[in-house]
C-alpha positions as CSV (number, residue, x, y, z in Angstrom):
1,X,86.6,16.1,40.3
2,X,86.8,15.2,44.1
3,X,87.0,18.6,46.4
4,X,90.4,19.7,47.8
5,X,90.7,19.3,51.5
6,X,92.3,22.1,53.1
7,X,93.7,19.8,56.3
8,X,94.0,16.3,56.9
9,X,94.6,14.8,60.4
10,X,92.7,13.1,63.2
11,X,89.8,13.7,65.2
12,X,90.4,12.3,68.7
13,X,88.2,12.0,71.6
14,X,89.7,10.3,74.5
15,X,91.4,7.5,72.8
16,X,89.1,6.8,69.8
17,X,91.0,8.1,66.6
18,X,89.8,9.3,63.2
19,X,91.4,9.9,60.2
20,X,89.4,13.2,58.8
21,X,89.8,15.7,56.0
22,X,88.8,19.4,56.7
23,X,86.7,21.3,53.3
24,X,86.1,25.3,53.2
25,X,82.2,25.2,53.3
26,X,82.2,28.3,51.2
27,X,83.5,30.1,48.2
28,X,83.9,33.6,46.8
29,X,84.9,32.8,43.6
30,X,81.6,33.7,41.7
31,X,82.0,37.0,43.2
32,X,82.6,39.6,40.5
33,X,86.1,41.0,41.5
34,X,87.9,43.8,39.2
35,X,91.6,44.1,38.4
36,X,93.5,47.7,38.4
37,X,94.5,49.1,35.5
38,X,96.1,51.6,33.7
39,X,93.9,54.5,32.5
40,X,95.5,55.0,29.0
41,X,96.9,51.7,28.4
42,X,94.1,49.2,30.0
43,X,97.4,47.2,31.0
44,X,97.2,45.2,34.2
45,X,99.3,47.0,36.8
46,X,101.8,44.5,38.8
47,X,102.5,44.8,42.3
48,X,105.8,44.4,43.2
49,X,107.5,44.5,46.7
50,X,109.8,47.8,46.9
51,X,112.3,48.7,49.6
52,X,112.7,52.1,50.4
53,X,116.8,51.6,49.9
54,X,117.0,49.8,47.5
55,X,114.1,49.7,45.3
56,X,112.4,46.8,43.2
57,X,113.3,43.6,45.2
58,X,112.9,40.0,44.0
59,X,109.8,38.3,46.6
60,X,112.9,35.4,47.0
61,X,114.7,38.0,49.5
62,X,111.9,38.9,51.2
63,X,111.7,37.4,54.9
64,X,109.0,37.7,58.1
65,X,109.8,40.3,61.0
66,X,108.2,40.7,64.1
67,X,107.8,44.4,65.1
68,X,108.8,44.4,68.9
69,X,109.5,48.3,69.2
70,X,109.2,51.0,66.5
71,X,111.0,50.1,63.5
72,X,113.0,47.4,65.6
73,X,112.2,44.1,64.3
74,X,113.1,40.0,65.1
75,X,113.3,38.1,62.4
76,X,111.3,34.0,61.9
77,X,112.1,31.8,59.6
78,X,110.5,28.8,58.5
79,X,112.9,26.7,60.9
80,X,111.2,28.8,63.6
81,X,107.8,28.0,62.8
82,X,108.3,24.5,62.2
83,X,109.6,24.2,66.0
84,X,106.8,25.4,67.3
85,X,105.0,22.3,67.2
86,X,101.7,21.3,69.0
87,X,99.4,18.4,69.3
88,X,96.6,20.4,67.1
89,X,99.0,20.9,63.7
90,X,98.0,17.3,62.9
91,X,95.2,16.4,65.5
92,X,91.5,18.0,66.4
93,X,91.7,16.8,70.5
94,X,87.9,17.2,71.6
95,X,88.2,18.9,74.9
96,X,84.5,19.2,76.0
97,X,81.2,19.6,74.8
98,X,78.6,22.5,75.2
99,X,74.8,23.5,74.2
100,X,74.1,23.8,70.8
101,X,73.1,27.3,71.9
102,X,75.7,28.3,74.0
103,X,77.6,29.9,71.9
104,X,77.5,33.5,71.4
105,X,77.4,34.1,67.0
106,X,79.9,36.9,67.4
107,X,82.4,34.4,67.8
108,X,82.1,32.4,64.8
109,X,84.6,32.9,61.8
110,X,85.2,30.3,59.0
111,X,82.6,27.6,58.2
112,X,84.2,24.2,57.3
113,X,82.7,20.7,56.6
114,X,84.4,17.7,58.2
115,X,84.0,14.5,56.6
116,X,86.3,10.6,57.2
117,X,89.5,10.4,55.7
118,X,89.0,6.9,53.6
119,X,86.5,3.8,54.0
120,X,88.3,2.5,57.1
121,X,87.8,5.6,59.1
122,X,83.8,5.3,58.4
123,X,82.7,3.7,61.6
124,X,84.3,5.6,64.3
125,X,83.0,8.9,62.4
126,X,79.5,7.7,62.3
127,X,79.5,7.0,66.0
128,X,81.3,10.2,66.4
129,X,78.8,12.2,64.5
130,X,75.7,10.1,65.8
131,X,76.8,11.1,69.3
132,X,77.1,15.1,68.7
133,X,73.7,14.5,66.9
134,X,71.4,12.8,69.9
135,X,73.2,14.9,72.2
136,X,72.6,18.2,71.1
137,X,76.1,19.3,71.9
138,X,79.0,20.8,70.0
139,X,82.5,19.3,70.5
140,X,85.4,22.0,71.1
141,X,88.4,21.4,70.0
142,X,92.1,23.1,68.8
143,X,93.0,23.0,65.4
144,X,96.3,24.4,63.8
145,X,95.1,27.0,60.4
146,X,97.4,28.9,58.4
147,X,100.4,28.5,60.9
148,X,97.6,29.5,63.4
149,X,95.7,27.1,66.3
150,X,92.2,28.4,66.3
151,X,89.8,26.9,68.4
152,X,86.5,24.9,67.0
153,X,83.4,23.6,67.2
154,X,82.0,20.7,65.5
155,X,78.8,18.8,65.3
156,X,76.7,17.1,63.5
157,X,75.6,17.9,60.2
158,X,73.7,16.1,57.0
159,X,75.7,12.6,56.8
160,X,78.8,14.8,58.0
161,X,80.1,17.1,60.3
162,X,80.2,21.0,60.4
163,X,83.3,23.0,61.8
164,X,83.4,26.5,62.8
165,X,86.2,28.4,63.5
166,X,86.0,30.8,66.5
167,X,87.4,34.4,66.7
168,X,89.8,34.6,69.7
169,X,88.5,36.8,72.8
170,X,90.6,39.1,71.9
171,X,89.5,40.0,68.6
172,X,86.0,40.5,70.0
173,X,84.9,43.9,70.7
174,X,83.0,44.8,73.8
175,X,79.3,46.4,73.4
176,X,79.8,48.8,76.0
177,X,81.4,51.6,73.5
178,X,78.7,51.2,70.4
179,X,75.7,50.5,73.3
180,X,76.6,52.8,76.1
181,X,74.6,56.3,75.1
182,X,71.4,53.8,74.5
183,X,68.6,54.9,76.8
184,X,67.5,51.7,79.5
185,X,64.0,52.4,78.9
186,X,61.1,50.3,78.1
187,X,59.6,50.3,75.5
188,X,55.9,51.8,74.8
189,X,53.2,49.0,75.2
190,X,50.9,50.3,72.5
191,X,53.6,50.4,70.2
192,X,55.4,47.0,70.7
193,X,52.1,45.9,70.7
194,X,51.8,46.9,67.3
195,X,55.7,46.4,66.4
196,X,55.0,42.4,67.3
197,X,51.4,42.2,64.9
198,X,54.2,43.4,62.5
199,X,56.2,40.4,63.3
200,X,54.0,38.5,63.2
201,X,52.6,38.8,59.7
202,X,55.8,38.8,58.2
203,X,57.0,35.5,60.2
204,X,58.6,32.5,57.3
205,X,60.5,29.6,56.9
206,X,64.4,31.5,56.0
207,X,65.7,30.2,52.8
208,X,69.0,31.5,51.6
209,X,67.9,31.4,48.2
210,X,65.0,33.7,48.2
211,X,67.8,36.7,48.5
212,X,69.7,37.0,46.0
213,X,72.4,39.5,46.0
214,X,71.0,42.2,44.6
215,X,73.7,44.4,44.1
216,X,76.1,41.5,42.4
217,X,73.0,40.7,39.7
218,X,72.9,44.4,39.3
219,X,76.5,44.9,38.9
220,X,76.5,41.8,36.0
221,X,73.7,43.7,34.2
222,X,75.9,46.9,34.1
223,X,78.8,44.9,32.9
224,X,76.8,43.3,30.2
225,X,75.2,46.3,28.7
226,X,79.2,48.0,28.3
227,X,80.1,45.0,27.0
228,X,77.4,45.8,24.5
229,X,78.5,49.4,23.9
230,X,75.1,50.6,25.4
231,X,75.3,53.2,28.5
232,X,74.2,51.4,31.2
233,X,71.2,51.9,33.0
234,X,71.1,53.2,36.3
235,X,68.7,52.4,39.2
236,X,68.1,55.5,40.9
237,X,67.9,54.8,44.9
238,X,64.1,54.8,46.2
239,X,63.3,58.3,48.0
240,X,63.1,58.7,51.6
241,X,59.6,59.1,52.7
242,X,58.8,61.9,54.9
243,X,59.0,61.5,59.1
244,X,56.1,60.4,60.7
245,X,55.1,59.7,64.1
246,X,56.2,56.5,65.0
247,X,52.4,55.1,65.7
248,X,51.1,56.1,62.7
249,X,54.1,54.3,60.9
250,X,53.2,51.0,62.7
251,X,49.3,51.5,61.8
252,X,49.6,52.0,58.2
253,X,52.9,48.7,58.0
254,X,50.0,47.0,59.4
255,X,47.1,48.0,57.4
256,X,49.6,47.4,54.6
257,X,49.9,43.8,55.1
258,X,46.5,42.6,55.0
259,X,45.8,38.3,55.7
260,X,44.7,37.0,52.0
261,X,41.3,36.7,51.3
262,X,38.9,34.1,52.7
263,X,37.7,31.9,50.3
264,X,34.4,31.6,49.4
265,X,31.8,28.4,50.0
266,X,31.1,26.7,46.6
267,X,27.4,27.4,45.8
268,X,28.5,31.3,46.1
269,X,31.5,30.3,43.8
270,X,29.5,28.8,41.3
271,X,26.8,31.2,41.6
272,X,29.4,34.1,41.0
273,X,30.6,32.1,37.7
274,X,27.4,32.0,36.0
275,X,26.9,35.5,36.8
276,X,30.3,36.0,35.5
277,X,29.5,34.0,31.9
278,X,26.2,35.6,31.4
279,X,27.7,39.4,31.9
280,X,30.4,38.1,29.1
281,X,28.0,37.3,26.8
282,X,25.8,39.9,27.0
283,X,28.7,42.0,26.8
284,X,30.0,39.8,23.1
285,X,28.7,41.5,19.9
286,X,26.3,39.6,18.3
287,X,27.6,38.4,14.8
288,X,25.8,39.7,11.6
289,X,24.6,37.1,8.7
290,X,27.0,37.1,6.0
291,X,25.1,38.9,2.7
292,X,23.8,37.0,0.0
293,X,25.7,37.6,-3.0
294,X,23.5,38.3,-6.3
295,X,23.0,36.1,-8.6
């Protein structure tokens, strides 16, 4: 079964058009979610809307308000939204391209992939994505999500193209608050000496796959044993270790991670594997004659 696209449109750059289909890159639905309940019943409890005046109302009646003052509110339709019309509702406009690197990963929201709209739209998205991809760039752009325009980035990615959606500004908190009762000292040279060895022998390649969520396999396990009818067995949180001078803590992650063994040259190795045989059969009980039976 072909993926749903979440928005179809065109991606224009100047005037080269594409016809393209927007995908969410991600999913939540393997997550293990839990529904409410009643605690004598174990019936699923309905949310309904509920006006203070009147009650239980149907969802048919219910309408969207704008709070403009305190408990004073304007009402929008759907013949309100549909006039506000712009060019992103149906079109990503490129308006510039930046370094890869430029921007800041605070910003970034929802991941989507961007692939053509049908075999005739093929061509211009290859060049498209060819020349975000010897560039280096990302291409900004306005697109229209949710009754929303959110700006983007797109480049290149796999035989496709990736979109992110940015957070606005505005959304963005300042460090200055979380940051501003952080002493501006410097660091102690022994011990970022130390801190970067650390670093340094735990530097890898990052695969998403070698961490699993740990707490979602846990959480299955529990489930599964109630569904058993066993009492579930639970993990008891790893003790904190007592404070220690932070040096010391530093020496002993160090000494902790030690480089693997060298190996050894391959007369030793041999050498070591006869030794190795003869001490195992020394070591072996001899086996005793059978006895003769009597005649």
């Amino acid at each position: 079964m072909a993926p749903r696209s979440s928005w179809k449109g065109y991606l224009k750059l100047s005037l080269v058009t594409c016809p393209v289909r927007l995908y969410p890159a991600t999913s939540t639905s393997e997550r293990i979610t839990f529904n409410q309940l009643h605690k004598d019943t174990h019936n699923r409890i309905n949310m309904k809307p509920v006006d203070p005046e009147l009650g239980l109302v149907e969802r048919s009646d219910l309408v969207k308000g704008y709070q403009y003052e305190e408990n004073q509110y304007v009402i929008i339709d759907d013949k309100d939204l549909e006039a506000v019309k712009i060019e992103s509702s149906h079109t990503m406009n490129i308006e510039a391209f930046v370094d890869e690197d430029s921007v800041d990963v605070v910003y970034l929201d929802a991941p989507y992939y961007l692939a053509p709209d049908g075999a005739m739209a093929e061509e211009t998205f290859i060049v498209l994505r060819e020349a975000l991809r010897q560039s280096g760039k990302l291409a900004i752009a306005r697109l229209v999500l949710s009754s929303r325009e959110r700006v983007i980035t797109i480049s290149a990615r796999d035989k496709g193209m990736f979109v992110s959606v940015l957070r606005n500004p505005s959304e963005v908190r300042a460090t200055a608050e979380y940051f501003k009762d952080i002493p501006d000292s410097a660091a102690d040279p022994e011990m970022l000496a130390l801190a970067l060895q650390l670093v340094k022998q735990k530097e890898t390649e990052f695969d998403a796959s070698d961490y699993e969520d740990r707490y979602e396999t846990a959480l299955m396990s529990m489930i599964r044993e109630k569904l058993k009818g066993h009492k579930p067995i639970i993990a008891e949180a790893p003790e904190r270790g007592n404070v220690i001078n932070l040096m010391d803590a530093l020496k002993a992650s160090l000494s902790q991670s030690k480089p693997p063994a060298e190996s050894k040259p391959k007369e030793e190795a041999a050498a070591t594997k006869t030794r190795s045989k003869a001490a195992a059969a020394k070591a072996e009980p001899v086996a005793k004659p059978a006895a003769k039976k009597k005649a």
